[in-house]
C-alpha positions as CSV (number, residue, x, y, z in Angstrom):
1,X,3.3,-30.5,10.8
2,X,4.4,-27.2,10.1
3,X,8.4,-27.0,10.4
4,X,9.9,-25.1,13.5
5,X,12.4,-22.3,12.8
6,X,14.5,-20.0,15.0
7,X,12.9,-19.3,18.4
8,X,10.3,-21.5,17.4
9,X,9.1,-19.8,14.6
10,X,7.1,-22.0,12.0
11,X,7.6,-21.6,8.5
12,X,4.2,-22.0,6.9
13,X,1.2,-19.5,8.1
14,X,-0.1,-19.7,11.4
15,X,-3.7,-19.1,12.7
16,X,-2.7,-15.5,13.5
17,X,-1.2,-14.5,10.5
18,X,-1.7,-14.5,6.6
19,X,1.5,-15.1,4.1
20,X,0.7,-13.8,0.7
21,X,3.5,-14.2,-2.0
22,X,4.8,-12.1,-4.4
23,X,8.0,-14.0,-5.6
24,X,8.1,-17.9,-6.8
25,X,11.3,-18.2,-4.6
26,X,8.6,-17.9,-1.2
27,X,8.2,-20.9,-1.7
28,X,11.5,-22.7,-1.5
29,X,11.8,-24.6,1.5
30,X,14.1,-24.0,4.6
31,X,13.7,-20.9,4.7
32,X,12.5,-18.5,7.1
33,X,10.1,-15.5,6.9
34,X,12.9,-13.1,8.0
35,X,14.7,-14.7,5.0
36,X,11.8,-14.0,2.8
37,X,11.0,-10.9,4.3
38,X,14.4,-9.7,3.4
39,X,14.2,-11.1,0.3
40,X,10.8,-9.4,-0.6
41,X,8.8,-12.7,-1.7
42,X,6.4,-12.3,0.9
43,X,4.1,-9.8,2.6
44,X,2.6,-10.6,5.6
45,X,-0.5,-9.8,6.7
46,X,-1.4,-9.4,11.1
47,X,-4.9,-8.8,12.0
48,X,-6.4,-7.3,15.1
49,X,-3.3,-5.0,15.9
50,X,-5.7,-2.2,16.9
51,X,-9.7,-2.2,17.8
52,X,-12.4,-0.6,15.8
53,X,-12.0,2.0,18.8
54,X,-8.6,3.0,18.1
55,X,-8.9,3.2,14.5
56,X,-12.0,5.1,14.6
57,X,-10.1,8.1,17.2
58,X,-7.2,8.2,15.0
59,X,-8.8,7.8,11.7
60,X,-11.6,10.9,13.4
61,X,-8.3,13.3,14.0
62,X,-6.7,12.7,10.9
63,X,-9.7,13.8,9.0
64,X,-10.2,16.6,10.7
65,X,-6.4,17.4,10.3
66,X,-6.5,17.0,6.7
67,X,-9.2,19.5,5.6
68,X,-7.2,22.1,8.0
69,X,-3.9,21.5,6.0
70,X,-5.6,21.6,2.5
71,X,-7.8,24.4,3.7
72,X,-4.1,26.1,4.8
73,X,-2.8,24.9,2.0
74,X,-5.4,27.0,-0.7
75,X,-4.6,30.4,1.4
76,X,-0.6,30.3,1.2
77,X,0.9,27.6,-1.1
78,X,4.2,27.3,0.4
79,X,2.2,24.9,3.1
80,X,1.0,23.0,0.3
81,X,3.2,19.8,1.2
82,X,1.0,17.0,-0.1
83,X,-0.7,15.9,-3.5
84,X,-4.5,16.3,-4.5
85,X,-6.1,13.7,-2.6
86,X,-3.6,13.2,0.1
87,X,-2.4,14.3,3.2
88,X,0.5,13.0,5.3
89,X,0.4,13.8,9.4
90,X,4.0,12.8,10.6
91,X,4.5,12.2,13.8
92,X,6.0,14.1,16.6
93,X,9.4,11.9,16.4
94,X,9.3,12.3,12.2
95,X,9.0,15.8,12.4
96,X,11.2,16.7,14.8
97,X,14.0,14.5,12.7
98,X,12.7,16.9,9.7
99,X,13.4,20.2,11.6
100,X,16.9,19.1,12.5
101,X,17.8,18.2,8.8
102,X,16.0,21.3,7.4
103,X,13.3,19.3,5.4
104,X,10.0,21.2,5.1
105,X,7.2,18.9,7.1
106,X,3.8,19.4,8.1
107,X,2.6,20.2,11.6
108,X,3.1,16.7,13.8
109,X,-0.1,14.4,14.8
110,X,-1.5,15.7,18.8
111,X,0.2,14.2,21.4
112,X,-2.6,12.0,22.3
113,X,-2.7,10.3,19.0
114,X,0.8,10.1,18.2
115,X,1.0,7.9,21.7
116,X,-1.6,5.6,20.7
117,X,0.0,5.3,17.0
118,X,3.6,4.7,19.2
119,X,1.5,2.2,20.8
120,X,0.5,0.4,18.0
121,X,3.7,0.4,16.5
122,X,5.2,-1.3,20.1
123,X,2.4,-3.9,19.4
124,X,3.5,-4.7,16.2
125,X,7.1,-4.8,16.9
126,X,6.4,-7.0,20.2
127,X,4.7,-10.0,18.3
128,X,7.6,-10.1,15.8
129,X,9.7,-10.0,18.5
130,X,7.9,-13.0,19.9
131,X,6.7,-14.9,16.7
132,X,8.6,-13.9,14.0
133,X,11.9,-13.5,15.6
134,X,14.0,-13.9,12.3
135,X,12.6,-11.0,11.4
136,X,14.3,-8.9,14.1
137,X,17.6,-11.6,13.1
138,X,17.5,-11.0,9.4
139,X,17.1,-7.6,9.3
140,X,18.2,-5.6,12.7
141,X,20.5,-7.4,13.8
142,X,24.4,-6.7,13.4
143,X,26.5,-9.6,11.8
144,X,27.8,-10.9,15.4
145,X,24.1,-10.4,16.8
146,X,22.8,-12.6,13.7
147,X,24.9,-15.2,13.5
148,X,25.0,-16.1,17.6
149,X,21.0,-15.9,17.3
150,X,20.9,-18.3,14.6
151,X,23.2,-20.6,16.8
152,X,21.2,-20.0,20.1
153,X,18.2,-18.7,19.4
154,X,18.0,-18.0,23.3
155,X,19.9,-14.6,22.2
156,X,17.5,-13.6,20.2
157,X,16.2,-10.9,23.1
158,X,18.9,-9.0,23.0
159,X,18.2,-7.7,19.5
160,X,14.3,-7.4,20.8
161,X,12.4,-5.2,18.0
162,X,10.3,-3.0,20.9
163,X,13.8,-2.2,22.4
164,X,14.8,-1.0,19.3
165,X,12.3,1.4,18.6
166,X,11.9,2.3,22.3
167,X,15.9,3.6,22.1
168,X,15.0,5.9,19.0
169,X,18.5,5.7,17.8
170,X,18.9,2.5,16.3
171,X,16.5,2.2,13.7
172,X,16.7,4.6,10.8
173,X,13.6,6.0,9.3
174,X,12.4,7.2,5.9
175,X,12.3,10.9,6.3
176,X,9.2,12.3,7.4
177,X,8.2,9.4,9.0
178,X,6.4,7.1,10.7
179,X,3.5,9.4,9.4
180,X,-0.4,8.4,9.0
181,X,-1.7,9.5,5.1
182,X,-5.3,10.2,4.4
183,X,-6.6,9.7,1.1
184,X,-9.6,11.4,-0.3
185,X,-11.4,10.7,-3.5
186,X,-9.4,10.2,-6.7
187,X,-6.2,10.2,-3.7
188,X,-3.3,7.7,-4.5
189,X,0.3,7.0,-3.4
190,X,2.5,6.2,-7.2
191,X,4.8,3.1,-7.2
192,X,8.0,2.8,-4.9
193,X,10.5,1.4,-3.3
194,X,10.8,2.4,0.7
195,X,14.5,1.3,0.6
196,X,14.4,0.1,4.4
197,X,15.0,-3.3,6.0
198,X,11.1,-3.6,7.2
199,X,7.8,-1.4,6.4
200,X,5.0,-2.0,8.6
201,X,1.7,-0.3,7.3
202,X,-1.5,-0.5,9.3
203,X,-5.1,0.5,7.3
204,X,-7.2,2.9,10.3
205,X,-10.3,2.0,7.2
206,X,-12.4,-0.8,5.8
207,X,-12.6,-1.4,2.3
208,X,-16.4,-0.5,1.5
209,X,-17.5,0.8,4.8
210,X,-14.7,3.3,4.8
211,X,-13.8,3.6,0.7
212,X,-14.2,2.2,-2.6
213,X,-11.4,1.1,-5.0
214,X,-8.2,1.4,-3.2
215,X,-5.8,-0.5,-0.9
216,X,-2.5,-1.4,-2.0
217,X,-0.8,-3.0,-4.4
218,X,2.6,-5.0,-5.0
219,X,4.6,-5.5,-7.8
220,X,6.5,-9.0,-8.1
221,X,10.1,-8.4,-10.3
222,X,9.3,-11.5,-12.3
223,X,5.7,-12.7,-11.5
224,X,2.7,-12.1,-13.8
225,X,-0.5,-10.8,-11.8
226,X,-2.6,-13.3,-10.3
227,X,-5.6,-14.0,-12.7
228,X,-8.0,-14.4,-9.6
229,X,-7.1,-10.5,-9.4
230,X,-10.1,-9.1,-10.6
231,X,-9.8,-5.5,-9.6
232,X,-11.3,-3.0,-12.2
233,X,-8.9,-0.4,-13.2
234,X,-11.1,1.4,-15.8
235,X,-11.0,4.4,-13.7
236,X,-7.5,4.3,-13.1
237,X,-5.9,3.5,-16.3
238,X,-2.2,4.2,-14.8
239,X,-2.5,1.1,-12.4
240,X,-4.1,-1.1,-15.1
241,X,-0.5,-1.9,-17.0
242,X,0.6,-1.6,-20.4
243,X,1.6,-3.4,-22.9
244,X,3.9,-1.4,-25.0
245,X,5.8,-0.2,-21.8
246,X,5.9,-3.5,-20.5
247,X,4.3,-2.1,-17.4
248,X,2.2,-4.7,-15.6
249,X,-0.6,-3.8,-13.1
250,X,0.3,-5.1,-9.8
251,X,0.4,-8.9,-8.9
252,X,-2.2,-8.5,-6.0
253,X,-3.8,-5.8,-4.4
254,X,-4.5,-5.9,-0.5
255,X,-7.3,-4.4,1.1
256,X,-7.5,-6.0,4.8
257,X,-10.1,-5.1,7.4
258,X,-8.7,-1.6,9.6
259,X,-6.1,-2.9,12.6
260,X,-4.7,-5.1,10.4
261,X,-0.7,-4.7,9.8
262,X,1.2,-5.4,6.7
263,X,4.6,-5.9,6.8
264,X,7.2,-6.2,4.0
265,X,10.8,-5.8,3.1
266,X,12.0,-2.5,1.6
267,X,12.9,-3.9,-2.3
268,X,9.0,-4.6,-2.7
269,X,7.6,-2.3,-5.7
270,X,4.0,-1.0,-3.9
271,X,1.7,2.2,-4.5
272,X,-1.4,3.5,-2.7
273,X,-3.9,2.0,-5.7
274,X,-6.6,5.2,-6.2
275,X,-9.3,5.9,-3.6
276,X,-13.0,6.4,-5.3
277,X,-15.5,7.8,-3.4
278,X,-17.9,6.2,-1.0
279,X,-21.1,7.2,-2.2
């Protein structure tokens, strides 16, 4: 049987969710998946957080969006914000939190579809809340808020996750977002860190229906790559590792079905691996 942890969290993967590691110490026992979360050994995978529906409207706008910006983009370069490849839409929130600090953003997402993204965001946030409350423990939680839900984890809802965000002064935020990117052929986001307690990354696009190559890969601090990785990186050498560098390519690559969330802790090493073209 799988072991209970705070709130009733279990520690091994449940029929809902998928635990993929990226550290040798996710596997230690008696821990939990806040623990690991914080610790960056695991990334966790929830399907179904959004419908085909949903990902189609938002994935349709963003589109749209993006050849307007690069078109904008080609006629006066100082609105030339993003790379060759992609484009990143904050949202109405990110942006305005850019205005107020000066920092050069692009136009925010239509207020239609920066509700549903909000939305899906609550969704998220509202099943860790309920089934992976040492997330919300480990990592948003003051030290008195911590240690009295680890002794009662019947005080575990007054640190709730959707509360959190709903406030919009609690959490912190990396600047310019939440923001949705679209990648285009040859479009990639290079290896980093996002420095926060949690990032919670949701695919609107289905490996091969929506793109070749792609998805996104993690970088373990002491693992080697998995050798069932068999990802070809002959078209993008500067993902494929090397040797005299000591630069290894990335342990795993994920490339989940659209709706699905990843979540991970902010010390995990992970890029946007190089979109090819559908056709």
């Amino acid at each position: 049987m799988p072991r209970k942890e705070n709130g009733g969290e279990q520690s091994s993967p449940l029929a809902w969710m998928k635990e993929i590691a990226i550290e040798e110490s996710s596997t230690i026992a008696n821990i939990t998946l806040g623990e690991k979360i914080r610790d960056g050994s695991i990334v966790i995978e929830l399907p179904d957080i959004c419908n085909p529906q949903e990902c189609e409207t938002i994935r349709d706008y963003c589109c749209r969006r993006a050849v307007c910006d690069e078109q904008l983009a080609m006629l006066d370069e100082s609105l030339a914000l993003n790379q060759v490849g992609l484009v990143r839409l904050p949202t109405i929130q990110a942006a305005t939190r850019a205005q107020e600090t000066d920092t050069t953003c692009a136009e925010p997402l239509a207020v239609e579809i920066d509700d549903l993204c909000q939305d899906i965001l609550l969704r998220v946030a509202a099943l860790i809340d309920e089934k992976i409350p040492s997330i919300v423990v480990e990592l948003f939680s003051d030290e008195e808020e911590s240690e009295s839900a680890k002794n009662c984890p019947a005080t575990i809802s007054s640190t709730s996750l959707v509360e959190q965000m709903k406030s919009q002064t609690r959490l912190d935020y990396t600047r310019r977002e939440p923001a949705i990117n679209v990648y285009t052929n040859g479009g990639e986001f290079q290896k980093h860190k996002d420095a926060q307690s949690l990032t919670i990354l949701v695919p609107l696009s289905s490996p091969e229906t929506h793109f070749q190559e792609g998805g996104t890969g993690f970088w373990s601090e002491h693992e080697l790559p998995d050798s069932s990785n068999d990802y070809n990186f002959d078209h993008f050498p500067s993902f494929a590792g090397d040797q005299a560098s000591n630069e290894a390519p990335p342990i795993v690559i994920l490339r989940p079905p659209a709706g699905t969330a990843l979540l991970f802790g902010g010390s995990v090493t992970h890029a946007g691996i190089p979109v090819g073209d559908q056709g």
